[in-house]
C-alpha positions as a printed Julia matrix, in Angstrom:
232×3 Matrix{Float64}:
 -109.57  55.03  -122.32
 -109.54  51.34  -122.98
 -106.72  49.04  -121.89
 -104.66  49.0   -125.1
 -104.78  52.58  -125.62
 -103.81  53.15  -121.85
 -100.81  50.7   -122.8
  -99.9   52.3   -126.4
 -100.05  55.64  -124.85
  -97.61  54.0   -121.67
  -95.51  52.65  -124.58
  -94.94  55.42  -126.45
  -93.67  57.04  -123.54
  -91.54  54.66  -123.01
  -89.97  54.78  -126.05
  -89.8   50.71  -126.2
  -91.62  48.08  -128.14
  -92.96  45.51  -125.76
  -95.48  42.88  -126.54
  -99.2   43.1   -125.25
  -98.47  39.92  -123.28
  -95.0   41.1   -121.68
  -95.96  44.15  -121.04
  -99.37  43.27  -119.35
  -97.0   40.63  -117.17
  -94.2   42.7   -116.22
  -97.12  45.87  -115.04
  -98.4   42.84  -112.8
  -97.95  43.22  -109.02
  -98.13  39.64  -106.75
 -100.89  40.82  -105.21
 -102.94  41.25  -108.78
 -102.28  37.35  -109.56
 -103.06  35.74  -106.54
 -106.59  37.18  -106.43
 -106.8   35.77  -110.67
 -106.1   32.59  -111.06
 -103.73  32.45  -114.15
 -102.45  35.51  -114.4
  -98.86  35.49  -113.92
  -96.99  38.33  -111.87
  -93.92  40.28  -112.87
  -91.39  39.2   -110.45
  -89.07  37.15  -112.85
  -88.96  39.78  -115.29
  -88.28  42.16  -112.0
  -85.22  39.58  -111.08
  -83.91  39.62  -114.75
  -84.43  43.74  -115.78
  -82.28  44.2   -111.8
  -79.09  42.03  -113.27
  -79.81  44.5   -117.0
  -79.93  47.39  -115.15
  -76.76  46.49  -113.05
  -74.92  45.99  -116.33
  -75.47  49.0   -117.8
  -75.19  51.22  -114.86
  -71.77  49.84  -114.5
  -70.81  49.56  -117.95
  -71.77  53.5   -117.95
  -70.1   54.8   -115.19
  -67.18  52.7   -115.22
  -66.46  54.38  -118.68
  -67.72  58.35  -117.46
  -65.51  58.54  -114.19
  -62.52  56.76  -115.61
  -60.51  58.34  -112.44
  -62.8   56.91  -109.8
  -62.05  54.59  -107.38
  -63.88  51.46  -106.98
  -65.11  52.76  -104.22
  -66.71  55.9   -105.37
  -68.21  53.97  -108.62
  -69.92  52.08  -106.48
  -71.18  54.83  -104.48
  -72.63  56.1   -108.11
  -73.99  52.7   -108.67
  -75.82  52.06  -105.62
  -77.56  55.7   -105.97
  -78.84  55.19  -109.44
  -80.27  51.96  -108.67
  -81.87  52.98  -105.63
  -85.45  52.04  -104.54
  -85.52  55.52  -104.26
  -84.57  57.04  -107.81
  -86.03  53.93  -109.75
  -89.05  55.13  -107.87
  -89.04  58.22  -109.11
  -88.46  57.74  -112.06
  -91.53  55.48  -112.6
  -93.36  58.41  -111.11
  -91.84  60.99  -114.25
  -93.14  58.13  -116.66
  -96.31  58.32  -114.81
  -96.26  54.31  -114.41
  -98.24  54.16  -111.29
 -101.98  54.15  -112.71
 -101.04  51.13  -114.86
  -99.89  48.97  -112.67
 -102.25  46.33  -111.96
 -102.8   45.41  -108.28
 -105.14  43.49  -105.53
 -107.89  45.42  -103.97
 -105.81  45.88  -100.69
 -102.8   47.2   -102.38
 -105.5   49.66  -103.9
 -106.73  50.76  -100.86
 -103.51  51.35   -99.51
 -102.41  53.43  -102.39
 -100.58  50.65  -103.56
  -99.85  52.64  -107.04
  -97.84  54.99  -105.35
  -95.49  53.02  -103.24
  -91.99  53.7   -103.5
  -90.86  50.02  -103.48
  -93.66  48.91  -105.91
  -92.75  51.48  -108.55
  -89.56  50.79  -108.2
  -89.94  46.71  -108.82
  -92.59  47.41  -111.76
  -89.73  49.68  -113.11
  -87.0   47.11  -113.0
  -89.62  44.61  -114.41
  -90.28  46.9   -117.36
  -86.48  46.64  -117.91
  -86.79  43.32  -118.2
  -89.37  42.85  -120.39
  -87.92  44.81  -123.3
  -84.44  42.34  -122.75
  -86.88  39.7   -123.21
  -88.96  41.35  -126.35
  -85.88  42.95  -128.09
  -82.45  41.95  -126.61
  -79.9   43.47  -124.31
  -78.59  46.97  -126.52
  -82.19  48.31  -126.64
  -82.54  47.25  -123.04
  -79.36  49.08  -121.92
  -80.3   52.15  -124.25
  -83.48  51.92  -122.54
  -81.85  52.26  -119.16
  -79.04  54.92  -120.39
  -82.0   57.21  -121.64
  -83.02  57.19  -118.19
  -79.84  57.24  -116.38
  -77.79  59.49  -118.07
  -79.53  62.82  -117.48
  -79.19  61.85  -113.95
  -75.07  61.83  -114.46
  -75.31  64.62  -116.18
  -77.27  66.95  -113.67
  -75.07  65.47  -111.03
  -77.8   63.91  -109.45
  -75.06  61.47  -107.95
  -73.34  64.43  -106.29
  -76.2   64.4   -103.72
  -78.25  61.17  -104.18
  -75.22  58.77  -103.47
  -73.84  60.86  -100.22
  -75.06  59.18   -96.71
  -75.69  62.4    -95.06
  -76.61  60.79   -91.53
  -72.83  59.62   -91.42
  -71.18  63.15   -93.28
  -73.67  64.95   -90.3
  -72.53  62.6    -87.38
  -68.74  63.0    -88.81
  -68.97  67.1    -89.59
  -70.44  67.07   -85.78
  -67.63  65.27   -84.09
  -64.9   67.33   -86.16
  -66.06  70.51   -84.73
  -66.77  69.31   -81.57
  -71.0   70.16   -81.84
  -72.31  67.52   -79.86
  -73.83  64.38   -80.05
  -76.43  64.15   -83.04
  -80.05  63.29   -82.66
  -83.28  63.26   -84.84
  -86.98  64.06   -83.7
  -89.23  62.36   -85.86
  -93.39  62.8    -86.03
  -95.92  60.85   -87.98
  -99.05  62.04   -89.14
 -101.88  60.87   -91.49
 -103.45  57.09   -91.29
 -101.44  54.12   -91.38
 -101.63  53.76   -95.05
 -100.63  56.95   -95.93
  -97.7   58.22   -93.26
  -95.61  61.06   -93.58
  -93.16  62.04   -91.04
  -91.08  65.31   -90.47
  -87.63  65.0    -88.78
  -85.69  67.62   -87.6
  -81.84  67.15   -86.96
  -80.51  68.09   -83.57
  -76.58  68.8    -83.33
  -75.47  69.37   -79.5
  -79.52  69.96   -78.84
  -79.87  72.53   -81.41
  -81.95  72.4    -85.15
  -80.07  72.54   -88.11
  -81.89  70.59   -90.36
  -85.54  69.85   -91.01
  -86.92  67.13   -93.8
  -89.87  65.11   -94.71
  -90.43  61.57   -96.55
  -92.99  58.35   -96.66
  -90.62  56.18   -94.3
  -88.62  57.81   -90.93
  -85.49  57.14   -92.74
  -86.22  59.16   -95.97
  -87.31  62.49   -93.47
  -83.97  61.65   -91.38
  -81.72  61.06   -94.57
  -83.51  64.43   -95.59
  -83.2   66.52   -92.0
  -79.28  65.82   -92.03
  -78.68  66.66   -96.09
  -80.02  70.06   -94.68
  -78.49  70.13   -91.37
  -74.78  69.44   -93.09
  -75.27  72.48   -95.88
  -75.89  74.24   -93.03
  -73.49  73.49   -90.61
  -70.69  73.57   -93.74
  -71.67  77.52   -94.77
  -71.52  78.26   -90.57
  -68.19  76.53   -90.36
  -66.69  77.14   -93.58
  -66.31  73.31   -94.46
């Protein structure tokens, strides 16, 4: 597949009309740019496609959840724009392969690092502001974001479960709260299990790329099933 298929076939996708020299700047990581001279790297567009996808995001919820506090909406806010879910939602686009990086960011898997899809995403945003103004930019971002309201993806994704576990704990007098965390695999490539102790018992168990993500994902489990046992 040659490059300007690879980017048709990313565009269509997309569902956005980008030109070849946007589009080729906003899939370019730092690391890409300073190993060829002259090619520029997509970190403006990243800093402008963040304040578009901040707009809409607020614009959006502030009108859905018209009972919410300002509390809560931010709660929603802060979820949707995650690292987290704008990685993963580069992943459902399959962005990663087009990204262009340096040869160490390849070797480390560079193309499938949370924080890198998750820039190239908001970068992406950016570029179509820049190519075809702000409503097909926030469309763009509302064609992603909305299913995500509507599955109540929020429900879970904006909760901080190592606080609801540490509070659910001390309210039925369980115990102090803990987490055993392992690494395995090379440095590149780390995945760690956690398991969440309550009072020196497992409740929870859950796995991720960082020790935060397996520990965010150990007391999500740990809570449901603390809640069912105590009727909470």
């Amino acid at each position: 597949m040659t490059p300007t298929e690879s980017s048709q076939d990313l565009l269509e996708r997309l569902g956005v009309d980008i030109d070849a020299g946007t589009l080729r700047c906003a899939l370019t990581h730092r690391s890409y740019a300073y190993e060829h001279e002259g090619e520029a790297h997509n970190e403006r567009l990243e800093f402008l496609g963040d304040s578009v996808l901040g707009l809409a995001v607020t614009d959006e919820i502030y009108h859905r959840y018209p009972e919410d506090s300002e509390g809560s909406l931010a709660k929603i806010r802060a979820a949707v724009v995650s690292t987290r879910t704008l990685a993963e939602l580069a992943r459902s686009l399959g962005l990663g392969p087009h990204i262009r990086l340096g040869k160490g960011e390849v070797r480390t898997r560079g193309h499938e690092k949370a924080s890198i899809l998750a820039d190239t995403m908001e970068a992406l945003i950016g570029a179509v502001y820049v190519c075809a103004g702000l409503e097909p930019a926030r469309a763009f971002v509302l064609r992603l974001v909305v299913p995500l309201l509507e599955a109540g993806f929020v429900v879970t994704e904006g909760r901080d479960w190592k606080t609801e576990l540490q509070e659910l704990a001390a309210a039925r007098g369980l115990g102090p709260v803990r987490y055993a965390v392992e690494g395995t695999g090379p440095d590149h490539d780390r995945r760690y299990e956690a398991r969440a102790l309550v009072g020196g018992t497992e409740h929870g168990t859950g796995t991720g790329t960082t020790k935060k993500e397996a520990e965010r994902s150990a007391a999500a489990q740990a809570c449901a099933a603390l809640a069912a046992r105590t009727g909470v």
